[in-house]
Phi, psi and omega in degrees: 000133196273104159236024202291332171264008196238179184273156199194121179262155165259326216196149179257043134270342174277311181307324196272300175345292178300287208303336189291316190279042177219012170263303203218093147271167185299145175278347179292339179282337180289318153001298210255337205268281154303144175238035132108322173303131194285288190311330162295327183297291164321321174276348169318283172308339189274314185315314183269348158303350178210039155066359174263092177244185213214107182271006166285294189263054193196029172235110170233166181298294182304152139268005183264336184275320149007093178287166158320018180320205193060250187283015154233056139251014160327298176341287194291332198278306150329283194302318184288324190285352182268302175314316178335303191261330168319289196282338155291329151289344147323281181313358173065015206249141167312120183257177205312114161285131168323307182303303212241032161270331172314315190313312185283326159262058158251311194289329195260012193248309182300301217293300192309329185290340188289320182259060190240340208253308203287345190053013178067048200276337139001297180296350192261008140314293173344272197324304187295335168275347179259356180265354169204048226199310211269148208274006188206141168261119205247124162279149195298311172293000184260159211268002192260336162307317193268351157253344168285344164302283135023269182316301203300318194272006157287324200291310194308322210273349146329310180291314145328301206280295167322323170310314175323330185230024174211007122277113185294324160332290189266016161271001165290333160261341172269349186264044173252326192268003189266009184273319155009072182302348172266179179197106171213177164337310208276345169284343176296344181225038181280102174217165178296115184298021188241345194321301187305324185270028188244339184262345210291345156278015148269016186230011184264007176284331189264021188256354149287014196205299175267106197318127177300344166293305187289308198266018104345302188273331157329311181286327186283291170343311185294304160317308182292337150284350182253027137317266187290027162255015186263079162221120166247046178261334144281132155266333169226188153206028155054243198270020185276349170302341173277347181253306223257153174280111176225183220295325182276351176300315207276327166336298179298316159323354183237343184259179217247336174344131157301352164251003161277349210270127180073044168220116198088059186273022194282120189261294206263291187259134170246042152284341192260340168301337191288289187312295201264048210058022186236030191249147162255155152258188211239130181267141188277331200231040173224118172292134168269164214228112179275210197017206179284156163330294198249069198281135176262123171325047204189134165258034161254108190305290170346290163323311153319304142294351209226337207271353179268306166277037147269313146357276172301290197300306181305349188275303192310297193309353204247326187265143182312321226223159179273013176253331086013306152316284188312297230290298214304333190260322195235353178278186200278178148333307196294300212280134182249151150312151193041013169247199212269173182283338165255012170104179172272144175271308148345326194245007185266153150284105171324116195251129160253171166287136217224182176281171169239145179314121136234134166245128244245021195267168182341147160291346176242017154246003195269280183332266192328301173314320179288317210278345143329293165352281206305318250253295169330304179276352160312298199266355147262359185265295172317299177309317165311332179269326181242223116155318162255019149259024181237161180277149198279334184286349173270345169296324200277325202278342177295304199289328172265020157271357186279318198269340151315307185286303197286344176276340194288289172358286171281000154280342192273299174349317199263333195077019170333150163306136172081340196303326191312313200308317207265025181252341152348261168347314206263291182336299192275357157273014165265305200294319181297334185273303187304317175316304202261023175214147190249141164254062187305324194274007183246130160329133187279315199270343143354260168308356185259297181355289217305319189296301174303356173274273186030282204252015164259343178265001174279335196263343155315309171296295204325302125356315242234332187261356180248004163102333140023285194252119177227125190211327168296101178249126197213146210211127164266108157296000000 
């Protein structure tokens, strides 16, 4: 096979190069990438946030030359949630609760940190079918390689989303981004840390066809449009509705209403929902009802993440027969013995409208929370940077204090039994970690900050768990 103009692995030592170097590529590709103007650049970055790129310049050979879209679109994603509460605050409308945005960027925090462990290790299937596999050489360069890419990883990820919710296994890790009782921006970035492996054979049909370079930046387009469509601050876009996934398609798609449930699974396009029979439209004189059917109480993302698929294990375990067993794993949410594989439509639960979970605390435990928060994303922002000049056990040992600390967070949230002991606990192994480990690569006068913030809030818990102190007065709606 002639590939002397097309991307070409030799040894699956070039494969694992890549998927490992497509986590941190050189910064030096933004150089050739960007032209140095800031206004462009920004609108450029806004541009891509809704799928309007320039496919001249968003096209490669390489996957290592792909930048990071995705991960340096925070700015943006942050900037749309600030208009966001700007206009529902106009709008005399409830702007954002603290317990549960956090909540929700704990879940998009955890999942990135997971692929700090996984390396994007998912991808080296692709990678491994198109070097030796695949029935067509698509030149890289051409601009119909680069629309037929598009399409596919739009069809697929239809299909993905869908399998997502109608396999109960993998609606055991997708129905995390669906826990949400809001349905705002900040819920756009509620995902599973599993997320990436419950899909990723459904994207291996194009790796016989589409250059891994096109579907890498593609699948991150793709993501990054479907970020601002976690909104109800639009109501329509009129006739682009017939084409395009937009804010009100996905309403329905979030909400728990029985006629919303399995409906709109379109990531880009909402054609394929149409062609396949899943599309809904959003009824005016019916309020949707967010989050899950059977909804959990709670803003501990660790929980959040794990209690369905404990669920799914107690069901598979309750059934008798090994046909029954398989059923309990790969059939729907829905699905009973002896009935069809998604279930009775007679047998879904009718969602009406309910309170939604809150819990009330101080205006100096809100704070203290956040600013724990930032301390976090601070220190997966370090890790993330160095993270491939560290040994992986020490990567791990990182990410699950990063996932420790967002669960201790979200028991003080919940007011949980114990929590103080255990954000005790998180405090003084930060401080016991900055003594004994060197973070040569963190400001010295920095790390003396980060450390005496610690241990003055380790000694407060400390206070606060032997009964000492008593200052949390806290009322559950």
């Amino acid at each position: 096979m002639n590939s002397s103009k097309f991307l070409r692995f030799n040894d699956s030592e070039t494969i694992t190069s890549v998927y490992i170097r497509f986590i941190e590529p050189d910064p030096t590709n933004y150089d050739t990438f960007f032209n140095g103007n800031a206004v462009v650049d920004f609108f450029k970055g806004l541009g891509r946030m809704f799928y309007i790129v320039n496919p001249s310049e968003t096209t490669y050979n390489d996957p290592q030359a792909v930048p990071q879209f995705f991960k340096n679109a925070w700015p943006y994603f942050l900037l749309f949630m600030l208009i966001e509460n700007i206009i529902l605050w106009i709008e005399n409308k409830p702007i954002y609760r603290l317990n549960d945005s956090l909540t929700s960027f704990s879940h998009g925090l955890i999942q990135h940190s997971g692929k700090l462990v996984f390396r994007s290790a998912e991808s080296y299937a692709y990678f491994y079918l198109y070097q030796n596999f695949r029935i067509i050489n698509l030149p890289w360069n051409n601009p119909v390689t680069w629309y037929l890419a598009a399409i596919g990883v739009d069809f697929c990820y239809y299909w993905v989303h869908r399998a997502c919710h109608e396999v109960h296994i993998l609606w055991a890790q997708h129905q995390v981004h669906h826990s949400s009782e809001e349905f705002n921006l900040a819920v756009g970035l509620r995902q599973s840390i599993f997320q990436g492996w419950c899909g990723f054979l459904f994207y291996l049909p194009l790796a016989f066809v589409i250059p891994p370079a096109h579907f890498v930046t593609h699948q991150q387009f793709n993501l990054l449009y479907q970020f601002w469509i976690h909104s109800k601050t639009i109501t329509t876009l009129g006739p682009l509705e017939y084409v395009f996934n937009t804010p009100q398609h996905h309403r329905v798609h979030h909400g728990s209403n029985i006629y919303c449930l399995d409906k709109n699974y379109g990531g880009v396009l909402i054609i394929w929902d149409r062609l396949f029979g899943t599309f809904a439209s959003e009824k005016k004189d019916e309020e949707i009802i967010y989050g899950l059917v059977f909804n959990q109480p709670s803003f501990n993302p660790l929980h959040l993440q794990t209690f369905y698929t404990e669920y799914v294990i107690q069901r598979f375990n309750a059934m008798t027969t090994l046909k029954e067993k398989f059923a309990a794993l790969f059939y729907g949410p829905s699905w009973q013995p002896g009935k069809p594989r998604l279930g009775l439509e007679e047998d879904k639960v009718k969602v009406t409208k309910r309170e939604k979970y809150d819990v009330q605390l101080p205006l100096w435990c809100n704070v203290y929370l956040f600013i724990h928060f930032c301390l976090v994303v601070y220190g997966y922002q370090q890790l993330a940077t160095l993270h491939l000049n560290l040994n992986p056990l020490t990567v791990l040992s990182f990410v699950i204090y990063i996932i420790a600390s967002l669960t201790t967070i979200g028991m003080l949230f919940d007011d949980r039994p114990y929590a103080c002991v255990f954000e005790l606990l998180r405090c003084m192994l930060l401080v016991t970690a900055i003594q004994r480990v060197n973070f040569s690569k963190i400001d010295d006068n920095l790390l003396t900050s980060i450390e005496v913030f610690f241990l003055i809030s380790a000694i407060f818990w400390f206070l606060q768990s032997i009964k000492v102190l008593q200052v949390l007065k806290i009322k559950t709606k």
